[in-house]
C-alpha positions as a LaTeX table, in Angstrom:
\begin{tabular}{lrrr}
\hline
Residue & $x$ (\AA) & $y$ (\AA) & $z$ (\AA) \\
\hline
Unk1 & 12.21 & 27.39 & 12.42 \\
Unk2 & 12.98 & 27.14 & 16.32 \\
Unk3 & 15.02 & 30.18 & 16.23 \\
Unk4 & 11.64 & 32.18 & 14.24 \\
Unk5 & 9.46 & 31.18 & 17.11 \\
Unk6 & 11.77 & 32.30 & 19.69 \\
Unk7 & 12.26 & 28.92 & 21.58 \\
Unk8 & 14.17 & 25.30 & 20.18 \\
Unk9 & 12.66 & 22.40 & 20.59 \\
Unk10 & 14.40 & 19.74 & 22.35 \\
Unk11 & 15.20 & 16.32 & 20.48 \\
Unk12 & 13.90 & 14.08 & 23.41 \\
Unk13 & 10.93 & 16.59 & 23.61 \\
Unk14 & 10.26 & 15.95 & 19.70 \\
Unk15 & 11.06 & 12.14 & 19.83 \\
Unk16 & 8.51 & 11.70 & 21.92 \\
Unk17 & 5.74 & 13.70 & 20.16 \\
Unk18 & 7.02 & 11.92 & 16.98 \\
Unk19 & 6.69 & 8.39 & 18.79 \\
Unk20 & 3.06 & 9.61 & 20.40 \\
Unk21 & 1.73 & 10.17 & 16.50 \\
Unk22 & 3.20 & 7.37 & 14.88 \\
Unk23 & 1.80 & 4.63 & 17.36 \\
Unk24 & $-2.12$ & 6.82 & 17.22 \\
Unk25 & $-1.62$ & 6.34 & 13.49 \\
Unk26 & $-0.51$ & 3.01 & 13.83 \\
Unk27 & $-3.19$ & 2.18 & 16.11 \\
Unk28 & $-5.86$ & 4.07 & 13.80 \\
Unk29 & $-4.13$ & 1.58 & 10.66 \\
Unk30 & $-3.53$ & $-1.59$ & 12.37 \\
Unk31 & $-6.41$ & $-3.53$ & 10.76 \\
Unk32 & $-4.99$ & $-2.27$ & 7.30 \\
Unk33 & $-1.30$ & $-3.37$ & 8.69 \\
Unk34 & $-2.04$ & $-6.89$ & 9.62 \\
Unk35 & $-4.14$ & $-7.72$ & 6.58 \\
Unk36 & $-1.25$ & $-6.90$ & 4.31 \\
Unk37 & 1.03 & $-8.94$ & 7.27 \\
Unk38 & $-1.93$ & $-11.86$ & 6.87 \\
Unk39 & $-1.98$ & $-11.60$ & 3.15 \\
Unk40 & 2.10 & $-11.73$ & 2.73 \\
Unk41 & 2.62 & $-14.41$ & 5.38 \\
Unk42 & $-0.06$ & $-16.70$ & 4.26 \\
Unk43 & 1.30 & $-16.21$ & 0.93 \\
Unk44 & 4.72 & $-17.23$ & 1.85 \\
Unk45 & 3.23 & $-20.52$ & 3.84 \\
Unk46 & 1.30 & $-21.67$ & 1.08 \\
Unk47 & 4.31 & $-21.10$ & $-1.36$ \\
Unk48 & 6.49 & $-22.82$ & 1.46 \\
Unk49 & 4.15 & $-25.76$ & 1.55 \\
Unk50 & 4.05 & $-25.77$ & $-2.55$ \\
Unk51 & 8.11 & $-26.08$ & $-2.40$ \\
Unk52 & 8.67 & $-28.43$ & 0.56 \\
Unk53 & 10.54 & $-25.66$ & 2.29 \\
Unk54 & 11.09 & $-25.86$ & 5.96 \\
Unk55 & 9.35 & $-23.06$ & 7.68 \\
Unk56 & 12.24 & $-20.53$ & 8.56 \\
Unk57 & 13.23 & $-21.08$ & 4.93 \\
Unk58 & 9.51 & $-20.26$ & 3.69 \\
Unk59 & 9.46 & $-17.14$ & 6.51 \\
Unk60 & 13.09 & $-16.06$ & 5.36 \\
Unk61 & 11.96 & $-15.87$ & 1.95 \\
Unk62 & 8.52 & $-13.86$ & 2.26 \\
Unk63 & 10.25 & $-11.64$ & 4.07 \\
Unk64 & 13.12 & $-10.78$ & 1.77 \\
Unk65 & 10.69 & $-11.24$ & $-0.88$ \\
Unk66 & 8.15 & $-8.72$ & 0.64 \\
Unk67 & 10.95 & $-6.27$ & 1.77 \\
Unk68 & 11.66 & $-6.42$ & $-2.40$ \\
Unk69 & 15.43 & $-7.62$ & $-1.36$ \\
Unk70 & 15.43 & $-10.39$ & $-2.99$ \\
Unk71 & 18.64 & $-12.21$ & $-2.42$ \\
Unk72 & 18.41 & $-15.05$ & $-4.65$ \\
Unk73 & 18.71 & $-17.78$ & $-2.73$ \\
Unk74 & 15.46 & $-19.17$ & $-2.02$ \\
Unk75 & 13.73 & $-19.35$ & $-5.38$ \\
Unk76 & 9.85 & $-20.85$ & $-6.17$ \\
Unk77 & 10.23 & $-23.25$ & $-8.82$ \\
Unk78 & 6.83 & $-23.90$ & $-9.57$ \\
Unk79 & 4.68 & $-21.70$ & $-11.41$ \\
Unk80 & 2.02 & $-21.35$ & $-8.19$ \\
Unk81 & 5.19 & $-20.58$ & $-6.08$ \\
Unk82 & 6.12 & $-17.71$ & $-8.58$ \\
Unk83 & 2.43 & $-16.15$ & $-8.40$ \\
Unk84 & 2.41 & $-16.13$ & $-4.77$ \\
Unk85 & 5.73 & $-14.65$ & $-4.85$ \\
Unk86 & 4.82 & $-11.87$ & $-7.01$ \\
Unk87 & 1.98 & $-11.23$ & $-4.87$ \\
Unk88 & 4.02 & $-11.09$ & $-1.29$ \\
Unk89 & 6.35 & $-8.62$ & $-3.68$ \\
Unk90 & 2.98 & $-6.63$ & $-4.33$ \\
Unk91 & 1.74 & $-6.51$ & $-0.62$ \\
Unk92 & 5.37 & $-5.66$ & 0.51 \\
Unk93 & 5.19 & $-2.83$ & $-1.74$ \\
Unk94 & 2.12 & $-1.64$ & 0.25 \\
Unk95 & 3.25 & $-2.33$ & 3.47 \\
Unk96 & 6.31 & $-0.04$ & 3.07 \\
Unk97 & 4.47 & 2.82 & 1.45 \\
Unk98 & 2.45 & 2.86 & 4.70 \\
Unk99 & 4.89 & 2.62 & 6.76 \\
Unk100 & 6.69 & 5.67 & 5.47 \\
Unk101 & 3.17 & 7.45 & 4.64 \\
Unk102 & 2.71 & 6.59 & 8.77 \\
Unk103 & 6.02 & 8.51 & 9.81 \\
Unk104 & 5.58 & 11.28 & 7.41 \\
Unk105 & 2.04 & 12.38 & 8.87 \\
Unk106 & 3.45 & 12.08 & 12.19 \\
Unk107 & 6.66 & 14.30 & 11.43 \\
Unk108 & 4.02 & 16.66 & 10.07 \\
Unk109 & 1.85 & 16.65 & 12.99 \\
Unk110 & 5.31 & 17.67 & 14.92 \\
Unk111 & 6.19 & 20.47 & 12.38 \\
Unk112 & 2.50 & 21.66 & 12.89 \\
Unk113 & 2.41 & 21.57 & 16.51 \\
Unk114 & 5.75 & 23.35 & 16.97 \\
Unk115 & 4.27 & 26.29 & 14.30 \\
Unk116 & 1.42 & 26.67 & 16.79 \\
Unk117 & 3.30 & 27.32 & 19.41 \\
\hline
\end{tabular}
């Protein structure tokens, strides 16, 4: 589309138009980040606390867990644990949706700006 418009963009040029949209959309969405952050860690913690985990155990596993890896390793036991659990999966579900619904608006606002030119 460069060539149409009679000019190409340059990739430092649209990196940092990219990087300028997805931090205003990250700043416009950080309440709706951190709650799902709040809701995933606190999660974890209480799960953690429910398993006698140590805390980089308890933070390894609502990460993986949120991030829908999954490894295996760490495992809830207890019913309450397993909730919780299925609940960080849930938030880390949202988390990354946003995240990649962040970065596509801001790729768009590049492919619109360089169409206006």
């Amino acid at each position: 589309m460069a060539a149409e418009s009679g000019h190409r963009s340059h990739p430092k040029e649209m990196r940092r138009h990219f990087f300028i949209e997805l931090f205003r959309y990250v700043h416009v969405l950080w309440p709706i980040f951190s709650g799902i952050l709040v809701v995933m860690v606190g999660s974890g913690m209480i799960a953690g606390l429910i398993e006698g985990w140590r805390i980089e155990d308890t933070l390894y596993f609502t990460f993986v867990t949120g991030l829908t890896i999954g490894y295996g390793d760490i495992t809830p036991k207890h019913l309450a644990a397993r909730l919780l659990a299925i609940l960080i999966g849930f938030a880390g579900i949202l988390l990354t949706g946003l995240v990649a619904s962040v970065a596509v608006h801001a790729l768009q606002a590049i492919r619109s700006d360089r169409l206006d030119r």
